[in-house]
N, C-alpha and C positions, 0 to 999 in steps of 0.2 A: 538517470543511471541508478541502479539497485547495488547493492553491497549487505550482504548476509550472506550465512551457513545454512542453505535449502536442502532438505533433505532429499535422498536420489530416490529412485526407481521409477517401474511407469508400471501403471495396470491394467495395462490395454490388454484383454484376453484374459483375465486374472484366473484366479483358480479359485475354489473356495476358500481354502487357507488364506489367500492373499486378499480375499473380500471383507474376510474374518479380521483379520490385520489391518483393516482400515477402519473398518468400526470402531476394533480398540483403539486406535489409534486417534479416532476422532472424540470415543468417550475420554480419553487423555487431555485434549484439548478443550472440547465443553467445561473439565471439572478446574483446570489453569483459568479460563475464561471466568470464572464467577471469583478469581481471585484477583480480576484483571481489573483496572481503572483506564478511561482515555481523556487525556487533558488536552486541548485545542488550548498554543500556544503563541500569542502576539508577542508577548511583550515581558520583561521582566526574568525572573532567574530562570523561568520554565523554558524558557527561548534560550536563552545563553546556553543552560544547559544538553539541550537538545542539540547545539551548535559543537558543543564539545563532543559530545557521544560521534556524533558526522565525525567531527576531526579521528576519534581514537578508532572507531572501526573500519575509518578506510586507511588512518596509515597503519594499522596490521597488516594489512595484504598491499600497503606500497599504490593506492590507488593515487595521494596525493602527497606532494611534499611539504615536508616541513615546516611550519609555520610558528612565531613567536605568540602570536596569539592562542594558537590549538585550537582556533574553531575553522568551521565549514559555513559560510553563507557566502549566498550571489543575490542578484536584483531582482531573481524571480521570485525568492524570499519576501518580496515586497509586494508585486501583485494584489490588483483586486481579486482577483482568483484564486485566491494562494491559501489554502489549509494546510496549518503545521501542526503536527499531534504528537505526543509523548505516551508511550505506551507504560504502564505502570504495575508490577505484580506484588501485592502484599506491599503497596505502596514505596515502592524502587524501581526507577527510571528503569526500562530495560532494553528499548527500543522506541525508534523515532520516524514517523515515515508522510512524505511533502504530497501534496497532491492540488491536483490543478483541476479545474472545470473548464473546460476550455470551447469557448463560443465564437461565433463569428462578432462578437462585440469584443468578447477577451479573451484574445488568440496569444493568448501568452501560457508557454510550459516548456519543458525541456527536449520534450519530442516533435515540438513547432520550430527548436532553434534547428535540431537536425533534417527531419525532416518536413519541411514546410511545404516542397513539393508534392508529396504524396497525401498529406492531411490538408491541406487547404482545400482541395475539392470537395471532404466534407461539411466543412464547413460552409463553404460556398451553397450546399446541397441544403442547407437549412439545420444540417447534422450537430450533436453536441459530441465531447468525449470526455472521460477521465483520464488524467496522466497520473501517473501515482510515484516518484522518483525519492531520493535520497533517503534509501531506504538503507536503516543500521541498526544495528544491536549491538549491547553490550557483550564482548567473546565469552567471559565470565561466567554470563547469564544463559548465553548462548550456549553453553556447553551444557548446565545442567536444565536446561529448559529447550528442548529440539523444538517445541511447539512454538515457540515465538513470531519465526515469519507467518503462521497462519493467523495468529493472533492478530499480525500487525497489518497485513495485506488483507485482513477481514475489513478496513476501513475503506478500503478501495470499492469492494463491494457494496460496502454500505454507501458510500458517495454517488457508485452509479445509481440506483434506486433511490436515492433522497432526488438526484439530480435528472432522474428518469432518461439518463442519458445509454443511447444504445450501446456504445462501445468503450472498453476500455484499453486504452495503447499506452506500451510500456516500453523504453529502450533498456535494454537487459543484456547481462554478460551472456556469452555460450554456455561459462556451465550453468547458470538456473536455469535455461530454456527448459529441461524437463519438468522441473517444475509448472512453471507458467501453462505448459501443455496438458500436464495432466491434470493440477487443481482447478484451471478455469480454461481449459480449452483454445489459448490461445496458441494463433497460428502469426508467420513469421511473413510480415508484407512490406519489409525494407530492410535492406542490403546496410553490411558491415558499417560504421563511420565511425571517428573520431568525437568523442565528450569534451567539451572546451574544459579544461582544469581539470584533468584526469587523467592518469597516466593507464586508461580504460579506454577501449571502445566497445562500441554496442549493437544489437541489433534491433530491428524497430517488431512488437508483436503485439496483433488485434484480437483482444477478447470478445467475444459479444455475449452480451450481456444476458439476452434472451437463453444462450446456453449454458449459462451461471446457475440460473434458475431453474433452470430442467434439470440440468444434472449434476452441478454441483451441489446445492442444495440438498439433493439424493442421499448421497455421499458423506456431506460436510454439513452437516444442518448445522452446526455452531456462524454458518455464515450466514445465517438469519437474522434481520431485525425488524424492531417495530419501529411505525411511524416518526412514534414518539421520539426514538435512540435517534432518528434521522435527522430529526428538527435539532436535535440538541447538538449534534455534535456540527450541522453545517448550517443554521440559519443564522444571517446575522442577525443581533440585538437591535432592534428598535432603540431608540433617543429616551435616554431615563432608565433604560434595558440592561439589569446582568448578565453577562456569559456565566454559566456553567462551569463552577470551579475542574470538577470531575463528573464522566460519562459512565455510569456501569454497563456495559454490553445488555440485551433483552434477549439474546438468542431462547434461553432457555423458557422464557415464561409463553410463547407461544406459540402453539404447531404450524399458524399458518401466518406466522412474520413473512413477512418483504425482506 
């Protein structure tokens, strides 16, 4: 389940004016984006605090209750599959967003607990997928920076192409669904359900991936990256091997990133 302030509209049929307005809007994002850092988080205060941000942007909107501790973690937190990232601008937490690779060896993520009916058969199919969940932002931040969920769901993208994985499935409130459809084309292939520990329910929607790339990219070129941005922010370390204190985004340094 996702929890952010997605920006509305849809520009199916746009106008000029309105194609004009996405450009800028995208040149807005590129120039946030070279201010942006991405920290892959196990262990330590980068994690804790990540946990917190969960706790304070979903009890804004009452998605969970109150807790003595003020954080957000479950078991899928722990996962072999499990990437946690802190999204960073001018070096301040500002966003946080989970993401799962999910294979028929590790069929663990948030959209397997829902629905495991309808994704098991890709799996079964030899298929892989991204889940991309516990997605938040600071309100704060989130007020003077609109650009941040593209910032942060930019990781998602990047996941499927490190992970060369076709698809990417997200259970998501109704109101983002516009979003989800018009930044990456996804479409809605499972019915309303309940999120265990969530005073939220969601619906299930499949992006593919293949049309990320054709035409998001179009669009949104800051969702571009190299090789290089892929390995760093999802391989693991080798034995003697450092992780990567911080990721800088590559969008900009190449026309024809992945």
């Amino acid at each position: 389940m996702t929890e952010m302030r997605l920006a509305p509209g849809n520009v199916a049929g746009a106008t000029v004016e309105a194609v004009q307005e996405v450009s800028e809007f995208s040149r807005k994002v590129s120039e946030l984006l070279e201010r942006t850092e991405y920290r892959r988080c196990d262990k330590g205060e980068d994690l804790e605090d990540i946990y917190r941000l969960r706790y304070k942007s979903y009890r804004l909107s009452d998605m969970v209750p109150e807790n003595a501790d003020q954080i957000i973690s479950d078991s899928l937190d722990d996962t072999a599959n499990c990437y946690k990232f802190g999204v960073y601008i001018d070096g301040r937490l500002v966003s946080t967003l989970r993401i799962h690779h999910v294979t028929s060896e590790q069929p663990f993520s948030p959209s397997m607990m829902l629905y495991a009916d309808i994704l098991k058969p890709y799996l079964a199919a030899g298929e892989s997928f991204i889940d991309p969940s516990r997605l938040a932002a600071d309100p704060e931040w989130s007020r003077i920076y609109p650009q941040i969920p593209y910032l942060t769901l930019r990781l998602a993208g990047v996941a499927c192409f490190h992970f060369e994985a076709p698809y990417c499935m997200s259970t998501i409130k109704d109101e983002h669904s516009g979003f989800y459809k018009r930044v990456f084309r996804s479409e809605q292939i499972g019915e309303r359900r309940q999120y265990p520990g969530l005073h939220s329910s969601g619906l299930l929607y499949r992006a593919t991936v293949a049309a990320i790339r054709e035409r998001s990219f179009t669009r949104y070129p800051f969702f571009k990256s190299t090789a290089m941005e892929q390995r760093m922010l999802f391989a693991r370390p080798g034995r003697g091997e450092l992780v990567p204190l911080t990721i800088l985004p590559t969008a900009k340094y190449f026309k024809d990133a992945a």
